[in-house]
N, C-alpha and C positions, 0 to 999 in steps of 0.2 A: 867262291860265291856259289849257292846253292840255287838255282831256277827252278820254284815248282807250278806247276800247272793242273788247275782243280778243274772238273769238269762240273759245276753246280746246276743240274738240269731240272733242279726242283726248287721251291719253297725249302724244304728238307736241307737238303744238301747248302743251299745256300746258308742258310743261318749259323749250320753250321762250321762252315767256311768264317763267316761272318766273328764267332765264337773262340778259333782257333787264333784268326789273325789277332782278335786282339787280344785276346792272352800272351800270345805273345809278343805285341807291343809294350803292352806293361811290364813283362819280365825284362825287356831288352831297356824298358826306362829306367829300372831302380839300378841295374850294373852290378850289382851283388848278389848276383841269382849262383854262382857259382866262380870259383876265384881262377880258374882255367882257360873259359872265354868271357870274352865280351863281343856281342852280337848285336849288330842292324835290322831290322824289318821294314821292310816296305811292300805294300799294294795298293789294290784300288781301295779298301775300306778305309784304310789307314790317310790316305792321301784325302781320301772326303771328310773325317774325321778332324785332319788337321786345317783342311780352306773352311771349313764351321768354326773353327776353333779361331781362325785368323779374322773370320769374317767378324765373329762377335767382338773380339780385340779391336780392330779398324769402325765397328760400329761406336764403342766406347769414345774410343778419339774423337770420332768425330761428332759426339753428343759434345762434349767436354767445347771442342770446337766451335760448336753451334752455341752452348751458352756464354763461351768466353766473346762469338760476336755481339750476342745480343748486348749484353754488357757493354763493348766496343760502340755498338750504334746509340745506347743511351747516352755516353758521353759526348760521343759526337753531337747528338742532337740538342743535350744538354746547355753546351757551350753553344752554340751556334741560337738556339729558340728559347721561348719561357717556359718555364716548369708546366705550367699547365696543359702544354702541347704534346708532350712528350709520348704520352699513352695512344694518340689516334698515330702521330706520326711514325712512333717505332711501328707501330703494327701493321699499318702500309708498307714498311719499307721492308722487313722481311714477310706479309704476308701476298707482297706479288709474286717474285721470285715461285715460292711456296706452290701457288696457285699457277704459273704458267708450268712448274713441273708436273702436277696432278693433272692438269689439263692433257699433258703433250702423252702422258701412259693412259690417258681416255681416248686417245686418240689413237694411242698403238695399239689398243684393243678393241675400239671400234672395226680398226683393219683387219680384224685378227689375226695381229700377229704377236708370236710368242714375245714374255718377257722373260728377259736374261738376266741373272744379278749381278753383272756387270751393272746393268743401268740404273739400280741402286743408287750410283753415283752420281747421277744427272740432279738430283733435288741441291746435293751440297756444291754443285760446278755454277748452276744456275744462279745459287745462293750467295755467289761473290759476285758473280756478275753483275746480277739485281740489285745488290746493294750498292755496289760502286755507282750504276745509276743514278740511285737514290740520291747518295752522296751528291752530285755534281748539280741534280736538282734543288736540291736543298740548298745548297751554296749557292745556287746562284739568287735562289728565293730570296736568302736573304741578304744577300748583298743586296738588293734593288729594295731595303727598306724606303728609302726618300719616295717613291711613288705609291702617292696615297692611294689610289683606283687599284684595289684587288685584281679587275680586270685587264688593268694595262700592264701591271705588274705581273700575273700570270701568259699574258701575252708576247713581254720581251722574254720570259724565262725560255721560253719557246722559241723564239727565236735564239738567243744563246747558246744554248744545249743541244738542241734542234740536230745540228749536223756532226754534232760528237756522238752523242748517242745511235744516229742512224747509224753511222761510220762502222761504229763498234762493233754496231748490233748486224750489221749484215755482213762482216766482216767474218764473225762468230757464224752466221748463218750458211754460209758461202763452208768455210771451213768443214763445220761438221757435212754440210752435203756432200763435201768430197768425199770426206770419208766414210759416208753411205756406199760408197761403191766400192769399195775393200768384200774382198771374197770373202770373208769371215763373217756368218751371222751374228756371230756374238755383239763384234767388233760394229759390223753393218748399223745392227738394229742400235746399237747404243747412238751410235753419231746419228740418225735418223730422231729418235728419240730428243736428243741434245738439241737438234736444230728445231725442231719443232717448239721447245722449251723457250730457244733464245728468241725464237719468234712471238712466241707469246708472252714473255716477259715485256721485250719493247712495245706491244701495246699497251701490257698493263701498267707499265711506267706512265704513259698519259693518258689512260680512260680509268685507272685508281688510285697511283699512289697524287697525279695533280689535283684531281678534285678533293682529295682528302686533302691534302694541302693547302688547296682554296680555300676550304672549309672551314676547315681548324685555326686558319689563323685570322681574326676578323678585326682587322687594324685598319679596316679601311676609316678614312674620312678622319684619323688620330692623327696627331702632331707628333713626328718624331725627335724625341730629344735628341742635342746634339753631346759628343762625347770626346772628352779628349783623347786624339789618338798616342800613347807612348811609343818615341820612338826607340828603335835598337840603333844605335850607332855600331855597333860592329856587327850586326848583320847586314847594314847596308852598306857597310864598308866593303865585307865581303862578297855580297851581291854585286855591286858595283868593281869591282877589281875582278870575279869574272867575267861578267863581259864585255870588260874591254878583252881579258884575253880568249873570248869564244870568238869576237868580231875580228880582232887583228890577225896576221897573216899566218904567225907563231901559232895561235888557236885555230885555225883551220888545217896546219899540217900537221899539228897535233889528234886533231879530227879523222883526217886521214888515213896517218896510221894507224891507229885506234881500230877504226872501222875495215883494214886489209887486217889485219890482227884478229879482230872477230871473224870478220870469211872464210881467212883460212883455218883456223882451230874448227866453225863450223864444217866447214868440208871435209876437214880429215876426220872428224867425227862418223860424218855420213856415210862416208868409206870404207870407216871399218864398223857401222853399224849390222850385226847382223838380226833377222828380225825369227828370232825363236821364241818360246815361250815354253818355259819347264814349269808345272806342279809347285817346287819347291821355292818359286817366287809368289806363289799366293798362303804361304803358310807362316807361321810364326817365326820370330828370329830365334825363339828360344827353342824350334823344333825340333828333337831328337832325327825324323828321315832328313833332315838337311844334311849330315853326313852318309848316308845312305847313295842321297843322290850324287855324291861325290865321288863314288866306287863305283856307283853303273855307269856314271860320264865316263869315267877310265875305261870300260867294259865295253861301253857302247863303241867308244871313237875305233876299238883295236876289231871288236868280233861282228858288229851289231850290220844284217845283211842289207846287203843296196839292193831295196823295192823298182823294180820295174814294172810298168802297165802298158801294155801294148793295148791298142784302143783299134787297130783294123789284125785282126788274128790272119796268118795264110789257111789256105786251102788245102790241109793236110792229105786230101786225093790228089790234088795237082804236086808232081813228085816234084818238076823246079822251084814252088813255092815252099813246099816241105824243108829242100836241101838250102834251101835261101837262110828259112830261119833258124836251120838249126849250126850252120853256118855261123849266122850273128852269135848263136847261144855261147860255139866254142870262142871266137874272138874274144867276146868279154871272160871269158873263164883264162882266157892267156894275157888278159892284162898284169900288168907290174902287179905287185904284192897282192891277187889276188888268189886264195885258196882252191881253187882248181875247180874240176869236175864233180869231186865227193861232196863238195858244200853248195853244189847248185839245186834250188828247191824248186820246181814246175809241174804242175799239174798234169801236164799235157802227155808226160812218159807214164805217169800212174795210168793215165785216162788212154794211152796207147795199147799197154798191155790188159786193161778190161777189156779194149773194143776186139781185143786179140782173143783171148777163152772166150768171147760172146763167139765169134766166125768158126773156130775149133769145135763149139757144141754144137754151131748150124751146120757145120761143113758135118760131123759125126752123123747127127741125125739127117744130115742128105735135105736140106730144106735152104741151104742157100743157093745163090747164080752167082759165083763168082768161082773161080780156080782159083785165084791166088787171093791172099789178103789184102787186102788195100785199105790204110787208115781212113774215116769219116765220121763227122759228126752226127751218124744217124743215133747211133746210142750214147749219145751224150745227156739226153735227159735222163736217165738211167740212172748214169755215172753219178751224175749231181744229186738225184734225189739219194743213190747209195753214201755220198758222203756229205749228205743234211744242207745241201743247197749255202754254201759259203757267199759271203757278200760280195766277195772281192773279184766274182763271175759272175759274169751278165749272158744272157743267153737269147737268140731273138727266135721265134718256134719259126717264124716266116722265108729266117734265107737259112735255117737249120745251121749257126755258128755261131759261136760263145762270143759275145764283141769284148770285154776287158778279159786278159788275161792277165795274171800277175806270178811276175819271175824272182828270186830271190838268190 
């Protein structure tokens, strides 16, 4: 494996970083570029290259998806109301959903806060939601043809559905709020977003898609004919011969184990659930770095270093706080299968022997108060501005100590 590391500190440079890489993605795509090797590439351009490429793929689907429901809700509606209803009520029933999605990103921007194309996904999650809604009101609509009174008919629908749809809908709301509080902005702001969605979906269920509902069908004060119902004999055979065995004693221990059968397969799932997230899960199936990622996985588990961040630094003038930490340094470098002292990476030794020629030129020139050297943070803003102020050091000018360090 070849590791290379570009330093792009321009426009300039970058593009042409930009240039190189995917030249050579392309060559490493046809495989016939020379019959000696065959070669993997992977970086950051490459990796954005293919979540655009995955993205527009998953966009596609889920067009496709989005007409095969609309289709789905004609029918549904089809069967269920009369033809001439169809136009106001499909368009209630997919444009609340619609509309509490567009609401709930007016609202994350009102807050201003960023939006992440994760949340993308909130319009088509919202979108089943809303529909299913739809669905239960509508069914129930018209089951209650015999009541002629618009009004009283609209009013039992209301109470029928009434506590299913709360149920759901704050059920959904509850959920995603939890998962507002996950560390992860991405992740944060989507479930934030979500729950805001599902909240405004369940209003618009009853301040849009009912009165459109009300509206469109105007059967008030009409006689309903009566229709013969066909029965199925062997559906209700079937219906009937299960519950008796859901009620009897045989179908409850049946229930039972069923339900320890689920628990535990869920629990051992959770167990061994670990929660990572690799690049190469938001990319195409058919994507060339998917084998790529399969040779740094090898790479990583055997060489890839264990990050430490120490969040209260010692007192490198205090010599017990010194010999404390450095102490900890060698214990971890004597752990099992751990490669020793040569592959320990720390700032602190670089940042030692600056602070060491800094006292060597004062002590020279006769302008320091000290006899002997003694390590401290007074030249450390130096050090940092000398090597371009890295992120992974926090520095406070006030108690003059760098608060994260990070060990490798």
């Amino acid at each position: 494996m070849f590791w290379h590391l570009a330093n792009a500190d321009n426009p300039h440079k970058f593009k042409t970083l930009q240039n190189v890489t995917t030249t050579l993605f392309e060559m490493s795509r046809r495989r016939n570029v020379t019959k000696w090797i065959n070669f993997n590439i992977f970086g950051d351009e490459i990796a954005n290259r293919e979540m655009i490429r995955g993205a527009y793929q998953a966009t596609k689907l889920m067009i496709v998806g989005f007409l095969l429901l609309i289709c789905f809700v004609f029918l549904v509606v089809w069967r269920k109301m009369e033809f001439n209803l169809l136009p106001p009520i499909v368009f209630a029933t997919i444009f609340s959903p619609f509309l509490a999605a567009i609401s709930s990103f007016g609202i994350i921007s009102w807050l201003q806060l960023p939006i992440y194309s994760m949340m993308c996904i909130t319009p088509f999650l919202i979108l089943g939601i809303g529909v299913d809604d739809a669905f239960i009101m509508i069914q129930s609509w018209t089951s209650l043809k015999a009541k002629t009174s618009r009004k009283e008919r609209l009013a039992q629908v209301f109470i029928e559905i009434g506590p299913s749809i709360s149920i759901t809908s704050i059920t959904n709301l509850i959920a995603f709020g939890i998962g507002y509080l996950t560390p992860t902005p991405q992740m944060s702001l989507f479930c934030l977003c979500t729950s805001f969605a599902c909240l405004l979906d369940y209003i618009f269920t009853f301040t849009l898609l009912a009165p459109i509902l009300y509206l469109a069908d105007k059967s008030e004060n009409d006689y309903v004919m009566a229709k013969k119902v066909s029965k199925n004999e062997l559906g209700e055979q079937c219906l009937t011969s299960y519950s008796k065995l859901i009620c009897s004693w045989k179908g409850q221990i049946i229930a039972i184990i069923l339900l320890v059968i689920l628990y535990s397969l869920s629990a051992i799932g959770v167990l061994k659930m670990k929660s990572t997230f690799e690049p190469v899960k938001a990319f195409p199936s058919d994507s060339i770095p998917t084998s790529s990622f399969t040779v740094l996985r090898d790479v990583f588990d055997q060489f890839f270093p264990l990050q430490i961040v120490i969040s209260k630094p010692p007192n490198i003038s205090n010599s017990t706080e010194y010999n404390e930490f450095y102490d900890m340094i060698r214990s971890l470098e004597a752990l099992p299968n751990s490669y020793g002292p040569n592959r320990t990476m720390i700032f602190l030794k670089a940042y030692e022997d600056f602070d060491r020629k800094v006292y060597n030129l004062f002590n020279i020139l006769g302008i320091t108060g000290q006899e002997n050297f003694t390590p401290s943070y007074d030249n450390l803003p130096i050090f940092l501005d000398h090597i371009k102020n890295p992120p992974f050091i926090k520095m406070s000018n006030e108690k003059r100590e760098n608060k994260p360090k990070k060990e490798k």
